[in-house]
PATOR-449505 format. One record per residue: z, x negated, y of N, C-alpha, C, O in turn. Coordinates in steps of 0.2 Angstrom, whole numbers, plus 2048, in hexadecimal, padded with zeros to 3 digits. Each point is the difference from the previous one (the first is absolute). Example, Ala and Ser with C-alpha at 12.3 -4.5 7.8 and 13.67 -1.06 7.14 Angstrom:
BEGIN
> nc3  nc1  nc2  cac3  cac1  cac2  cc3  cc1  cc2  oc3  oc1  oc2
> 827  7BE  7E4  800  804  806  800  7FC  806  803  7FB  7FF $
> 7F9  807  806  801  7FC  806  803  804  805  801  7FD  806 $
This chain:
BEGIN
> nc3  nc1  nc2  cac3  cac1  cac2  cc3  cc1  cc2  oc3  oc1  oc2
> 881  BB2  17D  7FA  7FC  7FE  7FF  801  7F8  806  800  7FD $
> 7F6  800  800  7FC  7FF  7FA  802  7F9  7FC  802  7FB  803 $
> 7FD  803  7F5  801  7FC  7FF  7FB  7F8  801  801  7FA  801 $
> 7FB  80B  7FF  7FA  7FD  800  7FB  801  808  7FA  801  7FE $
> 807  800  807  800  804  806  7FA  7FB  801  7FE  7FB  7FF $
> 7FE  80A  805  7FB  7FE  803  800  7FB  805  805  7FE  803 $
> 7F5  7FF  7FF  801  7F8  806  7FC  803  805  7FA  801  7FF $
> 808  800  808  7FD  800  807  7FE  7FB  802  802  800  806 $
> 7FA  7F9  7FA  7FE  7FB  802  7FE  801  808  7FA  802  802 $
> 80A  7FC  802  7FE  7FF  808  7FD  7F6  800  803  7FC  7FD $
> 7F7  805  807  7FF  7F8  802  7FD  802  808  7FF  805  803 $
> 7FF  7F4  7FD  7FC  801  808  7FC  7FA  7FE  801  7FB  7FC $
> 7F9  806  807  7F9  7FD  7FF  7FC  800  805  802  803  805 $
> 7F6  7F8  7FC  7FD  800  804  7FD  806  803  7FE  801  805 $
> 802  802  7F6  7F9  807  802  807  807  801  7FD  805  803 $
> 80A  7FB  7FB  805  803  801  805  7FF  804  801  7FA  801 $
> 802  80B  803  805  7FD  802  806  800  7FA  803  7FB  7FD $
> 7FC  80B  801  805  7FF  7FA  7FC  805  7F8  7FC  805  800 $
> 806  7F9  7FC  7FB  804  7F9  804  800  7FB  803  7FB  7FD $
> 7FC  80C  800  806  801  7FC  7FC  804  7F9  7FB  803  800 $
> 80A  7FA  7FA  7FA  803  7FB  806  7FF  7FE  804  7FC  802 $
> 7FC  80E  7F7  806  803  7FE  7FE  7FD  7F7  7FA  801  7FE $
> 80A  7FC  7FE  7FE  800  7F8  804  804  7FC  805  802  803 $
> 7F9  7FF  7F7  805  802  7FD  803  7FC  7FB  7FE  7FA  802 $
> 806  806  7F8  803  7FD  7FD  7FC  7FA  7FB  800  7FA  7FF $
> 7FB  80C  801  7F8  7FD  7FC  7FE  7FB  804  7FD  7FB  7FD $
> 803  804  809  7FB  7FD  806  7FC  804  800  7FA  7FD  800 $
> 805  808  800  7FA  807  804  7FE  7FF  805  806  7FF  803 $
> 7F7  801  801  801  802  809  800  807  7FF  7FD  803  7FC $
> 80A  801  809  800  807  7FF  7FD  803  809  7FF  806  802 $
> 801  7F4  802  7FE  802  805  800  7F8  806  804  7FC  7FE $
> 7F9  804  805  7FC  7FB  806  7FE  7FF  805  7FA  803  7FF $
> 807  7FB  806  7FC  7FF  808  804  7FA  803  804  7FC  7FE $
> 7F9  805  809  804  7FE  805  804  804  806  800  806  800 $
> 803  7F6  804  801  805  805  7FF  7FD  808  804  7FF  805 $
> 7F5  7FF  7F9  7FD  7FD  808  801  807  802  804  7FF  804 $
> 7FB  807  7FB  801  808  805  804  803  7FC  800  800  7FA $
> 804  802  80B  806  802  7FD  800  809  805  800  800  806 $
> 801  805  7F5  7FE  806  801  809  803  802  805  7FE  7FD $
> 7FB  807  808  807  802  800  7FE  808  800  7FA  802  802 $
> 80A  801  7FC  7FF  806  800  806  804  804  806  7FE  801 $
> 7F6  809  800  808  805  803  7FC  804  800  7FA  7FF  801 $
> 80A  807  7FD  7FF  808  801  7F9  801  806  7FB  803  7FD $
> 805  7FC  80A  7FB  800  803  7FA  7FD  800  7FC  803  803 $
> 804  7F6  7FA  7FB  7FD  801  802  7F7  7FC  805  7FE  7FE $
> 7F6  801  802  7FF  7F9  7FD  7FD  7F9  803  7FB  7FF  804 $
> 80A  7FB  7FA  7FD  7FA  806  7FD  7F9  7F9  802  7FF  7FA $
> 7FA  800  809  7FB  7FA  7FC  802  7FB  804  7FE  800  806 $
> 805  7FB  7F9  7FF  7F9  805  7FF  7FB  7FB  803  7FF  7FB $
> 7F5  7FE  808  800  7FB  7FD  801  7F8  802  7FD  7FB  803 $
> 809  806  7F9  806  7F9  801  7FB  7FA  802  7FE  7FF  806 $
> 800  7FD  7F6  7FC  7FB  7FD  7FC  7FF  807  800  7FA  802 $
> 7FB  80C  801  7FC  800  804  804  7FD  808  7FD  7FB  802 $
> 809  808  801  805  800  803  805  7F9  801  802  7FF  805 $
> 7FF  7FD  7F5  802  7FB  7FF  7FC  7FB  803  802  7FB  804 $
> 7F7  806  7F9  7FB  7FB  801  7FF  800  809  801  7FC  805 $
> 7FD  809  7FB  7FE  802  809  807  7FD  803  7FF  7FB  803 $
> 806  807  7FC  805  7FF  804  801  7F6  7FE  801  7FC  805 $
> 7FE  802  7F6  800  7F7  801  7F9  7FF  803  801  7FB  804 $
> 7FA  808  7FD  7FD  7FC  805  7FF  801  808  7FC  7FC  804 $
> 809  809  7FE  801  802  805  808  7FC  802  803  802  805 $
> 7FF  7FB  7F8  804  7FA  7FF  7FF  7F9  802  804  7FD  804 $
> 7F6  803  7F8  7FD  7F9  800  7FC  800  806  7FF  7FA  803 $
> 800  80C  800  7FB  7FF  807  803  7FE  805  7FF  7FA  802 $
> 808  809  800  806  802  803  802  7F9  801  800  7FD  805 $
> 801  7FF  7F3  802  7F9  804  7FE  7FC  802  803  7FC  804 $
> 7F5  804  7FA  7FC  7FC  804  7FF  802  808  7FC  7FD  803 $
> 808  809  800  7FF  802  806  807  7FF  803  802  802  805 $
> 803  7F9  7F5  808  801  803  802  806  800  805  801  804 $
> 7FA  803  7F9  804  808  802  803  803  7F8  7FD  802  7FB $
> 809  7FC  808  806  803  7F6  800  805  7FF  802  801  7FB $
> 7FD  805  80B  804  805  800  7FC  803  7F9  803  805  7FD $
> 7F9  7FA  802  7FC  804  7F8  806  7FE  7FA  802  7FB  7FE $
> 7FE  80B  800  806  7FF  7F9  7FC  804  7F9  7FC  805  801 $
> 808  7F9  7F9  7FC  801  7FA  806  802  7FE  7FF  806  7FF $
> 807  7FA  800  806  800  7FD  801  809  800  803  802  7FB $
> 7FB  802  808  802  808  801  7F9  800  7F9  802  7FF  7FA $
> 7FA  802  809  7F9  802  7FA  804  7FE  7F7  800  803  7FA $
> 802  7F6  807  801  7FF  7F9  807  804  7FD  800  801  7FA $
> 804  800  80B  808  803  800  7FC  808  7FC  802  802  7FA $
> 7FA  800  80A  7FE  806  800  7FB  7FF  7F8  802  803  7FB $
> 7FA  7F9  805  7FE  801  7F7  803  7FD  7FB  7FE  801  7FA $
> 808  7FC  806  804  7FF  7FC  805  807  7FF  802  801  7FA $
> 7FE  802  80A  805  809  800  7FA  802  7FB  801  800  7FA $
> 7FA  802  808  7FD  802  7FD  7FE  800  7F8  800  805  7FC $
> 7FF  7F4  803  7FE  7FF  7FB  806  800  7FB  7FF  804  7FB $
> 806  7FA  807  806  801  7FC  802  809  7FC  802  801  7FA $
> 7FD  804  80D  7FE  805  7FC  7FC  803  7FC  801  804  7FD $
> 7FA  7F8  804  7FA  800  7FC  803  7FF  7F8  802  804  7FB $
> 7FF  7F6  804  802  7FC  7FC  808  804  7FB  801  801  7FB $
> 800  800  80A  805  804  7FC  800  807  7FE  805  803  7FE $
> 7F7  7FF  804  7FD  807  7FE  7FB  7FF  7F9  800  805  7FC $
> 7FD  7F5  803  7FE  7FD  7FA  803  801  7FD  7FF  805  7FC $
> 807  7F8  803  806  7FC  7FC  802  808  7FC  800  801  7FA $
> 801  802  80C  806  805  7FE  7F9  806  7F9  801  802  7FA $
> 7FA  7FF  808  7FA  802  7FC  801  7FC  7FA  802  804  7FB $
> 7FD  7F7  803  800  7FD  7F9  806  7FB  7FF  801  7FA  7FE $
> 803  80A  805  808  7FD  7FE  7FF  7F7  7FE  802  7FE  7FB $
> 7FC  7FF  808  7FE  7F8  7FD  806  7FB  806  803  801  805 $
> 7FE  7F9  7F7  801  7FC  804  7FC  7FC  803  7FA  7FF  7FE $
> 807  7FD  808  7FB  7FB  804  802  7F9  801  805  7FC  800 $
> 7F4  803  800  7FF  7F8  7FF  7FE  7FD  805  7FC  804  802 $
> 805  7F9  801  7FE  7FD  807  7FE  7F8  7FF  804  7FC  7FC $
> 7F7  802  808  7FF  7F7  800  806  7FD  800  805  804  802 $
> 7FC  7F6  7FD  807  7FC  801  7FB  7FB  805  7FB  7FD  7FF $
> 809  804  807  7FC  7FB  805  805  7F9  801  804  7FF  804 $
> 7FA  7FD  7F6  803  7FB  801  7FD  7FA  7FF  7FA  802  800 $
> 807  7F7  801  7FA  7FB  800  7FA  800  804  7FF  802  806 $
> 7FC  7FB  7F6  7FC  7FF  804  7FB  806  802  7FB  800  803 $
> 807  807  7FA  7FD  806  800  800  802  807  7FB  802  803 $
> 80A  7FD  800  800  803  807  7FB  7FA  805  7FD  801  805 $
> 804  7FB  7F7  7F8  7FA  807  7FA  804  7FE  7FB  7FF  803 $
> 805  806  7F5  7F9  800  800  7FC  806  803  7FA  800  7FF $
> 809  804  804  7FF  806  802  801  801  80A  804  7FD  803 $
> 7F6  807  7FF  802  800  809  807  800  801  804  803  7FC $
> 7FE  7FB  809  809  802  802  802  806  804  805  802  803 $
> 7F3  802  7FC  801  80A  804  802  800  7F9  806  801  7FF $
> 7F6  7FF  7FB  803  805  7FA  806  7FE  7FC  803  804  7FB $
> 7FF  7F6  808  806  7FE  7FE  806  803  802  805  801  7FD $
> 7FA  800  80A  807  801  805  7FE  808  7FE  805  802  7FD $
> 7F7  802  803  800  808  7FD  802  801  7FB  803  805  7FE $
> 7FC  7F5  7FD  802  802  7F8  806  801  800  803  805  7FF $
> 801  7F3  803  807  7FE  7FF  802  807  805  805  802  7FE $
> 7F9  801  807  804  806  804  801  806  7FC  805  804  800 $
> 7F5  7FC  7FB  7FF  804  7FC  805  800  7FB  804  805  7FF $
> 7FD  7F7  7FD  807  7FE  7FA  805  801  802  804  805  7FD $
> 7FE  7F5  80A  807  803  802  803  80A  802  804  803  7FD $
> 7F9  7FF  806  7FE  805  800  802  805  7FB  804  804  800 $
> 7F6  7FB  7F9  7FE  802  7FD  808  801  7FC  803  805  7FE $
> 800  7F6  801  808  7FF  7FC  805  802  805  806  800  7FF $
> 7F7  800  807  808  804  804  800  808  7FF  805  803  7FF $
> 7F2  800  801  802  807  7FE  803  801  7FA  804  805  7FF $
> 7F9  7F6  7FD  804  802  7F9  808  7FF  7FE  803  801  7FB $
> 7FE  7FD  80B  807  7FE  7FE  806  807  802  806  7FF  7FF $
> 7F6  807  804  803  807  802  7F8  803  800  7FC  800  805 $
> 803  802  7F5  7FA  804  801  800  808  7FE  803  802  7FB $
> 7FA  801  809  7FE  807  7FF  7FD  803  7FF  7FD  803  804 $
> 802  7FD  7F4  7F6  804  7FE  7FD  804  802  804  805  7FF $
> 7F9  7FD  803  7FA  805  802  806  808  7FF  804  800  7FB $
> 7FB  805  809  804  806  7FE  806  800  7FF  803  805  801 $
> 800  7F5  7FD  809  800  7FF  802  802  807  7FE  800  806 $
> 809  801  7F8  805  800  808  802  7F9  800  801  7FD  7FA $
> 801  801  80C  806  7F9  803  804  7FD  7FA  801  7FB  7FE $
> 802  80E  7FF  807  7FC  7FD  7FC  800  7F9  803  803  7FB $
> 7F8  7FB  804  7FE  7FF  7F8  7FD  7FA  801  7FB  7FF  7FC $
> 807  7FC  808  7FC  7FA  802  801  7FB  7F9  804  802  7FC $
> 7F9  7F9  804  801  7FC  7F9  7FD  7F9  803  7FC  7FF  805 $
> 808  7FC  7F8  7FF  7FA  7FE  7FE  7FD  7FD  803  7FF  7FB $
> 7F5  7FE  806  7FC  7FB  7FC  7FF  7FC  802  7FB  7FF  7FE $
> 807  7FC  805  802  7FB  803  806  7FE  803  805  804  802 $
> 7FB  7F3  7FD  807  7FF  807  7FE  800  805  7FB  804  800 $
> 805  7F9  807  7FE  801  807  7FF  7F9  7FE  803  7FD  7FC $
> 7F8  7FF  808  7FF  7F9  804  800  7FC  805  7FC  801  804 $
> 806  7FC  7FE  804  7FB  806  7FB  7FB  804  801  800  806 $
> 7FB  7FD  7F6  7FC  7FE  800  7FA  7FD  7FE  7FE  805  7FC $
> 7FE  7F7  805  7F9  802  7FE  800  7FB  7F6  7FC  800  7FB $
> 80B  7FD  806  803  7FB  7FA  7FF  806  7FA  7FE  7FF  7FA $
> 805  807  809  802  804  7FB  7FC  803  7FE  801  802  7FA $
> 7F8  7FF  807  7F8  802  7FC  7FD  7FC  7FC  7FA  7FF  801 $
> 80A  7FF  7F9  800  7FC  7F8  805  802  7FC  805  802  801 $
> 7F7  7FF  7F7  806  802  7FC  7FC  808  7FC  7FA  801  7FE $
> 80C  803  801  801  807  801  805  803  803  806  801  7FD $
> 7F8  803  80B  803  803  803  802  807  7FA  7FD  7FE  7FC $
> 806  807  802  800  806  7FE  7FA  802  7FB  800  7FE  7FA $
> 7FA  806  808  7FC  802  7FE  7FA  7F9  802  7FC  7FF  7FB $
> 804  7FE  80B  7FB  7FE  800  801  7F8  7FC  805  7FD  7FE $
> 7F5  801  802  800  7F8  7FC  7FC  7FD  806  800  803  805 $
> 7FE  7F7  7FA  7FD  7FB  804  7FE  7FA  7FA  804  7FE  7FC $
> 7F5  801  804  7FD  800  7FC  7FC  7FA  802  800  7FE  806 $
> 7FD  7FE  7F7  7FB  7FA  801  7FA  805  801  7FF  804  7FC $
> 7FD  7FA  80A  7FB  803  802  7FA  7FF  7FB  7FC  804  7FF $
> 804  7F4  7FD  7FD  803  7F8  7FE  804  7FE  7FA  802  7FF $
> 80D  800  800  801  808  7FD  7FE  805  800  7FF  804  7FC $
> 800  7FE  80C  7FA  806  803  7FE  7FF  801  7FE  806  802 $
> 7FA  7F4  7FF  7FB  7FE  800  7FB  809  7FE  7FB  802  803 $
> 806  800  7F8  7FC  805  7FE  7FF  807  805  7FC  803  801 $
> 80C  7FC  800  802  807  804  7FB  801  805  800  805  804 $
């Protein structure tokens, strides 16, 4: 890293599932979006899924389900599945503008203030996001060049502070992002 390294700001918001803005040392924006659709590629072809649209359809196909008594509807694969995603997302940022990441601190009363879908994806998202880093593999490396930017997490206690590269931040704080 740089001395002065640049900030990946990941948050989640009403109109995002998750929304990430890159600065630089200056507070530049060097790059910006979301990733309600999160795009995969491969040599034969490319997939668009749009998360966001899929989260929501699948909670109200939820909500139907229990008003009819029937559980068998589950959300937890679709989110398992865009937090993989996003996480490469995210980290294919990172590694582009060598930066460190800042994440909400969900502590207090921040967490009443926000739905408990975008909470339960965020927080999957964090822990997650510091277990890859805690054996990670940049893009193009082999296996035995793997690096640690994190420690691992145990708990949900353990996303406050700074992990490694990432911070955890007063949601104040990314208000702009």
């Amino acid at each position: 890293l740089q001395k002065k390294p640049n900030v990946l700001t990941v948050r989640v918001g009403e109109e995002h599932l998750l929304y990430y803005m890159v600065t630089d040392p200056a507070g530049n924006i060097l790059e910006q979006g979301d990733l309600n659709i999160i795009e995969s590629h491969s040599e034969a072809f490319t997939i668009r899924k749009d998360y966001k649209s899929l989260l929501k359809k699948r909670e109200d196909e939820i909500s139907l389900a229990k008003e009819e008594r029937d559980y068998s509807v589950d959300i937890k694969d679709v989110k398992a599945g865009y937090v993989a995603y996003a996480i490469r997302a995210i980290l294919d940022i990172r590694d582009k503008y060598d930066a460190v990441i800042f994440l909400e601190d969900y502590s207090g009363d921040f967490v009443n203030k926000r739905r408990a879908n975008l909470k339960a994806v965020y927080q999957q998202f964090q822990s997650a996001l510091i277990n890859k880093l805690s054996f990670y593999v940049p893009s193009g490396r082999l296996y035995s060049e793997a690096v640690q930017l994190s420690a691992p997490v145990s708990s949900l206690d353990d996303l406050k502070g700074q992990r490694g590269i990432v911070y955890f931040v007063n949601p104040a704080y990314t208000a702009n992002a």
